[in-house]
Structures are given as C-alpha cells and as structure tokens.
C-alpha positions in Angstrom: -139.3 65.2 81.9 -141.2 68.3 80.5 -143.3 69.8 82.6 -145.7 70.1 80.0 -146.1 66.2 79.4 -146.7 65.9 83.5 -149.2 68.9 83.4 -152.8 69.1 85.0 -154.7 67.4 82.5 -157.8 69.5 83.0 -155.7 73.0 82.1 -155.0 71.0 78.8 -158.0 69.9 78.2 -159.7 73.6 79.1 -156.8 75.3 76.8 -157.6 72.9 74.2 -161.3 73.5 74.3 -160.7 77.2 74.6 -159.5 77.1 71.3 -162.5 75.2 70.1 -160.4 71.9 69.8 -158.0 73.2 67.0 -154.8 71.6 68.1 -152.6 74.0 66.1 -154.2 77.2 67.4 -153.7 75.3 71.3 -150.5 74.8 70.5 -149.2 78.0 69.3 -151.0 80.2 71.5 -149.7 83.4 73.0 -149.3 84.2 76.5 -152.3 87.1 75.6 -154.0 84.0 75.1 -153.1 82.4 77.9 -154.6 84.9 79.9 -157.8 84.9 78.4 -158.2 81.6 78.4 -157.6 82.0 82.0 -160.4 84.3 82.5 -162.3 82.5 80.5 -162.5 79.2 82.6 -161.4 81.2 86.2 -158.1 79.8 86.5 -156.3 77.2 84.9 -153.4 75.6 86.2 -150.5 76.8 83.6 -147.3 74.4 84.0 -144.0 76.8 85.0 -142.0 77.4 82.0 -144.7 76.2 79.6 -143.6 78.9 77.1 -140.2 77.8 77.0 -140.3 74.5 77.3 -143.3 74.5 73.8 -140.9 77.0 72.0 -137.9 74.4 72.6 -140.3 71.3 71.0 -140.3 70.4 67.1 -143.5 68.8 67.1 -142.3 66.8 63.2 -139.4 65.7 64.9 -141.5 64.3 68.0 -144.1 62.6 65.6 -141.0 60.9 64.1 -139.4 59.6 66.8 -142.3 58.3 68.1 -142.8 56.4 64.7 -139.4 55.2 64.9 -140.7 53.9 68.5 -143.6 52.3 67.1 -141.9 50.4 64.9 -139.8 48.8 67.2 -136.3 49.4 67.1 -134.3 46.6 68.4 -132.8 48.6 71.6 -136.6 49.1 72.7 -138.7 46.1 72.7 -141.3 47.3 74.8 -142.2 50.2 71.8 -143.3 47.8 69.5 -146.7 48.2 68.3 -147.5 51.2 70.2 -150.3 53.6 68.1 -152.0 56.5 69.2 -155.4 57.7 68.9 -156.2 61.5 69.3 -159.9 62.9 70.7 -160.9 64.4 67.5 -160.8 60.6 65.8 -163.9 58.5 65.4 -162.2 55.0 67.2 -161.8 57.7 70.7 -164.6 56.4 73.0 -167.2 58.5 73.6 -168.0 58.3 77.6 -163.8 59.5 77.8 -164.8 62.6 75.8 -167.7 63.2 78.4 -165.5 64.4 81.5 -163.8 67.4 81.7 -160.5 66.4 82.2 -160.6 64.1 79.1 -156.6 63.4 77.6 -156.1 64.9 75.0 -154.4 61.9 73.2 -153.9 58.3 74.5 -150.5 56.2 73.6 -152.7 52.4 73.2 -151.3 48.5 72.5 -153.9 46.0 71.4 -156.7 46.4 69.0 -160.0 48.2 68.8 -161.9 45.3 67.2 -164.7 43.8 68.7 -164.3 46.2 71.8 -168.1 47.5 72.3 -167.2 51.2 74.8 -171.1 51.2 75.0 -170.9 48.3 77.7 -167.9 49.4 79.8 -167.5 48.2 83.7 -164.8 49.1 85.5 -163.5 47.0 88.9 -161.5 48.5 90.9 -160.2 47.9 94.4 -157.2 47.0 97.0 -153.8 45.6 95.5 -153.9 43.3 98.3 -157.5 42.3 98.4 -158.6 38.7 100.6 -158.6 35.6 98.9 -162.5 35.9 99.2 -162.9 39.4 97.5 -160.4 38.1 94.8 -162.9 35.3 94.5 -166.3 36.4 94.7 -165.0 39.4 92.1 -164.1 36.5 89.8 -167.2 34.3 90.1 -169.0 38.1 89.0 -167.0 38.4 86.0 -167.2 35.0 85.1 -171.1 35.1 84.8 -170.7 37.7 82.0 -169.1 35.1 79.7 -170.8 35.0 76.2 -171.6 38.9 76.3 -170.1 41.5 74.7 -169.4 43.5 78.6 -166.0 45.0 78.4 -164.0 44.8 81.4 -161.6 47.9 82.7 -159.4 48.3 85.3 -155.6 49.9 86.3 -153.5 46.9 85.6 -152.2 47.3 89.6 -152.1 44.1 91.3 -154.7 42.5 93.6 -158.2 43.5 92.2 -157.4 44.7 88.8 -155.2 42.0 87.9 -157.8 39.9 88.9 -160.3 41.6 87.2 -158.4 41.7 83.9 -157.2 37.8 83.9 -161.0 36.6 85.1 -161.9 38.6 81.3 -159.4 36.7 79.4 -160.6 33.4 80.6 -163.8 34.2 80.0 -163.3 35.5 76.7 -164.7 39.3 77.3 -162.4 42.0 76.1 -160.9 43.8 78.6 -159.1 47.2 79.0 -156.2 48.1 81.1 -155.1 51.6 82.2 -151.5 52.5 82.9 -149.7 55.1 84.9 -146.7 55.0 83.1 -145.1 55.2 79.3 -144.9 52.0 77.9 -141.4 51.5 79.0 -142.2 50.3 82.3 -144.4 47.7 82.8 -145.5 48.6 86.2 -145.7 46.1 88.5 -143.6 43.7 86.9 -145.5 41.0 88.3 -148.2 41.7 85.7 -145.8 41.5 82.9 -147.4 38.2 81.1 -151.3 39.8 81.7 -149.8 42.9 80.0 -148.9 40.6 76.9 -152.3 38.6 77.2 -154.1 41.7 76.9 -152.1 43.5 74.3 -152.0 39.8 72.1 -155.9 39.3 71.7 -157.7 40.8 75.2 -158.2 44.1 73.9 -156.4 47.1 74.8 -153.8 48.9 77.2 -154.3 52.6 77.2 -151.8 55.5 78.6 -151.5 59.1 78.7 -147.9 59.2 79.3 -145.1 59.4 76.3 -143.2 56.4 76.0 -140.0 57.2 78.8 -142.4 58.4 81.5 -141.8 56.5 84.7 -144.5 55.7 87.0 -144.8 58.2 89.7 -147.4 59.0 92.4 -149.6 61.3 91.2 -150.0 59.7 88.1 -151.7 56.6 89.4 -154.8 59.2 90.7 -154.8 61.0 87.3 -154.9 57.6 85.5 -157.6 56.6 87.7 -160.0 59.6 86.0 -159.4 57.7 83.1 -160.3 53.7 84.1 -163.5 55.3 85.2 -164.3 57.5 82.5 -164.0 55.0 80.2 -167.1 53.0 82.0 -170.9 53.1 82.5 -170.3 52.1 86.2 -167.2 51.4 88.7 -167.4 48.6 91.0 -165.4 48.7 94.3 -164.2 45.4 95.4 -162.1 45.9 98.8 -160.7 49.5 99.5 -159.2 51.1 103.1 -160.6 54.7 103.4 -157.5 56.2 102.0 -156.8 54.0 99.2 -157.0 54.7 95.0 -159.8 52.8 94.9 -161.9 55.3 96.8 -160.5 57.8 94.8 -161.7 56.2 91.9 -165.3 56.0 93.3 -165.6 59.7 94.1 -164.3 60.4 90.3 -167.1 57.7 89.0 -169.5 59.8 91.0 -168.2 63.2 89.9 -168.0 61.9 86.4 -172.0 61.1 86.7 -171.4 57.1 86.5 -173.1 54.4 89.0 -171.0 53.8 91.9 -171.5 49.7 93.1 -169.4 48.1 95.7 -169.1 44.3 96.8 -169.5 43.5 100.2 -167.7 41.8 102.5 -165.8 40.5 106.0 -166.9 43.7 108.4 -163.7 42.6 110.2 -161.4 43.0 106.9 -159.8 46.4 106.9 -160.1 46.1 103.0 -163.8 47.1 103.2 -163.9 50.3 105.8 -164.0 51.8 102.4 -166.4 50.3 100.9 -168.9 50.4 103.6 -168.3 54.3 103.7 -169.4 54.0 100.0 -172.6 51.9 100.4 -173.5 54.4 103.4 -173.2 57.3 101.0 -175.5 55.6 97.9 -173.3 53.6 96.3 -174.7 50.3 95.1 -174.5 46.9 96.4 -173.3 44.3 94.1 -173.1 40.1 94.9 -174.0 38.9 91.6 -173.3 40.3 87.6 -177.3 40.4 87.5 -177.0 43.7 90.6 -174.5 45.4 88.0 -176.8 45.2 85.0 -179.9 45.8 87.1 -177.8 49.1 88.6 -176.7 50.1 84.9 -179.9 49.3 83.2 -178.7 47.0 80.7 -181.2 44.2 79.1 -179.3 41.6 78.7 -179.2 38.1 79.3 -176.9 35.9 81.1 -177.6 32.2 82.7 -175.5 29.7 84.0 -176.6 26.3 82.4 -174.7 24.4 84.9 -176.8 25.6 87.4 -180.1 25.7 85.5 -179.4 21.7 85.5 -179.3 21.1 89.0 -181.0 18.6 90.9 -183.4 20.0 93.8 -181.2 18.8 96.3 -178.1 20.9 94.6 -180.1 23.7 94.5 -180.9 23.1 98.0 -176.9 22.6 98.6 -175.8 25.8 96.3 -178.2 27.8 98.4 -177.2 26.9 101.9 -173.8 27.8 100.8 -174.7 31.2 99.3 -173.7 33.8 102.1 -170.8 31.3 103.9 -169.0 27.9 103.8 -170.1 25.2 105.2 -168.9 21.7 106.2 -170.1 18.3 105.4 -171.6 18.2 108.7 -173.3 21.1 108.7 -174.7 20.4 105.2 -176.0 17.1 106.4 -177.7 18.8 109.5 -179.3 22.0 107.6 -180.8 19.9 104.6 -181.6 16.6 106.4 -179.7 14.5 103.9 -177.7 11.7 104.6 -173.3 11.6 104.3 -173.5 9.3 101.4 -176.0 11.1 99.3 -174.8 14.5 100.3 -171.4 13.1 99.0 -172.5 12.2 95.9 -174.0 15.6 95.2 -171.3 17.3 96.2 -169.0 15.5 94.2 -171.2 16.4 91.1 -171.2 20.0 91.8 -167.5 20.4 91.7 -166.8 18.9 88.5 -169.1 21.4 87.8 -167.5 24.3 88.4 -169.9 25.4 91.0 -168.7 24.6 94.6 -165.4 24.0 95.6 -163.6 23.0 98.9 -161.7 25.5 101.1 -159.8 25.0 104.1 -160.6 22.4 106.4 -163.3 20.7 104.8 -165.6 23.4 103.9 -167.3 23.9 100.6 -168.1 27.4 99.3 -169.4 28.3 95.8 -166.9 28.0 92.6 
C-alpha cells in the first residue's frame, strides 16, 4: 500500500492548506516546495518516498478505476455504491472542516438526505462494555426518538454497535466511521448493521481507498474523525488505555464537550471514565444532561411516562439508581403484593421497567 494513502493526515492536510486548498498545485508540488511548506508550519511529517511513489500515480486512471469500483463490478460486491465527497464540496460537514487534521476526501455509502451535521453526538466507548452500560446507553438514545439528533460512532463492537442499532430503531440517522476501505467490513460481526445503515440509516464514512485493510493505527486516526464530526462525545465504559479515551482527549483537543456515563466503580470498563469526569468532563444519565451540556433547545418527552399513575411514578423512581425486587418494592413504597403486581405488570407492557435476573425489575 502507498505510503502516501497511509500518510499522517495532518502533513496532508497542512500541505494542502499551504497551497491554499488548490488540489492541483498540492499535488504537483516540488520538493522546493516541500521545504517551504515545511518551514512554514515547523515540520510536517513528509511520507518516505513521497516523490516517487506521486510521480509513479496517474491520477485519470485512479478516478477511473475507482468509478469502475463504484459501479459494482461483479468480482467486488462490497464496491457497489461507494461515492466520494471532497472538502471543498458544499454536502462536506462543516464541524469536520474545523480540525486541523481534517481528511482531505472521504470514501462514503448511504445518503446525505435528511442527515442534519448541526446536531451531531457521538458515543463512544469499550467493545466489550456490561450488559448495563450497553443498556442504560440505549435507554439515552432511545429518548431522542422523534428528533432530528444524529448519532455517530466507529462501527467497532460493544458500545458503537450499540449506539448505531439503538438509532435505527428509533428512527434517528446515524453515522458510522470506518478504519478500513470498504472491502473489509470490520468486525464481521457488524456486517448486517453495516447494510442497515448504508440501506436507509444514513451514512458510513472512510478515509481509506477501497483495498486498505484495517490496521492499528488507523482505528486512532479514524477516531479524529467520529469526533470531529460531533458537537459533543459521550463516553460510555472505557479502561484507561482504551480508544475510547483517546477519542475523549481528541473531542477535547478538537474544542467539543466531553460527557461520560457513569457506572459500576467495581467495573474495570469505567477507570476511564471516572479519570474523565475528575478532569471536567461531563456527567450524563439521561438525553436531557446531553442537550443541557450542548445547549440545544429542544424537546423530548416520554408519553408513556407522562401517563403514569402516582404509584408508577412512585415505582419508576425507587428504581432509578438500582434494581429492586418485589419485596423490596413492597417494603419502600408501602404497597401491597397484589397491587404492586398489577402496576408492575402495566409498566412493562410499557416499555418502561423490565425484569432482570432473579426477580428484579430495573428501568426499560
């Protein structure tokens, strides 16, 4: 793979600006140039062999194989519909322009329409986060339904997956970044949420040409981009050395609010979050904490709850920070099995509670 595909995207985003974002003049430059533009911005990182390896690329015949791609010839059935969109067009979202390192062009499947990049939250977090945080994340999501919040995320497993499929069935678009060309759909586990998204969800993004395989350092530079793309980054669970907490120093360096979602002190998914909330970040248990933290007027309400008895809202309170049994219920609220039954039984069909393990009910 040319080292020029895998280079630091900040040196081509500095060259390019350099050359006041005349692609032609970027791409043609002189190693005079070069070094000027390196004195310019006080070192960029120029790729080894970048002068050979430009002089030895046609860029006509790379725009038409990459058509051919897009077209979808039979031996490729993962090229089919790919476009791309480049920074100087009017569809390239704003916020992505705004940090430094900014691609220069992005490879995308999906559509554009109905996609509003002025309300972009990004959830990011552990691939193998708790059957809680997976949860709680998706209750949060959930409460946006009926808005026109866009959901992003990495398309990894565990958090973003979650984040992602909790969009689609709630009918907010939704935005996935990938680490990889199009060829590899990466995990493979996420293959059908891949199609979901690129059928109707809204869109999957990537910087990488077509045959790039997923490597490591890709996944951190992808992650500049999932959080670029968004007003705010929330953190569900995250170890200290994780992606995730890479992704909420970029959301920081990139001048975007930083939120994290508690939870289980004993969980080593949230050491890292914890370290965030210590540091400033934001602390977010309901959608209302993210639009109070970005500022955003607008209005979302849960009918089902807004038509609950005052003994459900006694019962969907007393369940609000950890489950509790029948028992228990019964005890706290002073109301009698039966009764307590009954309500219960009302508030599940509902949506609103549900029952875990060993008898316990917890919120829906």
């Amino acid at each position: 793979m040319s080292s020029i595909a895998v280079a630091n995207p900040l040196f081509k985003a500095r060259l390019f600006e350099y050359f006041n974002f005349d692609i032609k003049k970027t791409f043609e430059c002189g190693k005079e140039d070069m070094k000027l533009a390196n004195e310019y911005w006080g070192g960029i990182s120029c790729p080894r062999d970048f002068f050979k390896e430009r002089d030895s690329i046609n860029p006509d015949d790379f725009y038409e194989k990459f058509m051919e791609l897009s077209k979808g010839i039979q031996k490729e059935p993962l090229a089919r519909g790919i476009k791309y969109i480049t920074y100087d067009d009017l569809k390239y979202p704003e916020m992505l322009k705004n940090i430094p390192d900014f691609p220069l062009m992005l490879y995308y499947k999906g559509d554009f329409e109905g996609i509003n990049f002025n309300k972009t939250v990004a959830f990011v977090g552990s691939r193998k986060a708790s059957t809680g945080a997976r949860e709680i994340l998706g209750k949060i999501i959930s409460d946006f339904k009926g808005t026109d919040i866009t959901i992003v995320s990495g398309l990894a497993e565990g958090i973003d997956a979650k984040a992602h499929l909790s969009a689609l069935q709630n009918s907010l678009k939704t935005i996935g970044v990938i680490g990889s060309g199009f060829k590899f759909q990466y995990p493979s586990t996420n293959k059908k949420l891949y199609e979901e998204i690129e059928a109707g969800g809204g869109l999957v993004f990537s910087e990488y040409p077509y045959e790039m395989p997923p490597m490591p350092h890709q996944f951190p530079q992808r992650n500049r981009i999932v959080t670029g793309l968004s007003y705010g980054t929330v953190v569900g669970e995250a170890r200290m050395k994780s992606g995730a907490m890479i992704s909420g120093k970029l959301a920081l360096e990139q001048g975007r609010e930083l939120m994290c979602i508690p939870g289980l002190i004993s969980n080593p998914n949230t050491e890292g979050v914890y370290h965030l909330l210590r540091n400033g970040a934001s602390m977010v248990t309901t959608a209302l904490d993210i639009l109070d933290t970005l500022g955003w007027d607008i209005q979302i309400e849960n009918n089902e709850k807004a038509a609950l008895s005052e003994e459900e809202k006694q019962i969907y309170e007393a369940i609000a920070t950890e489950s509790r049994s029948l028992e228990e219920l019964s005890l706290i609220l002073n109301i009698n099995i039966n009764d307590l039954m009954v309500s219960l039984t009302s508030m599940e069909l509902k949506g609103l509670i549900k029952q875990a393990a060993g008898s316990y009910f917890i919120r829906g």
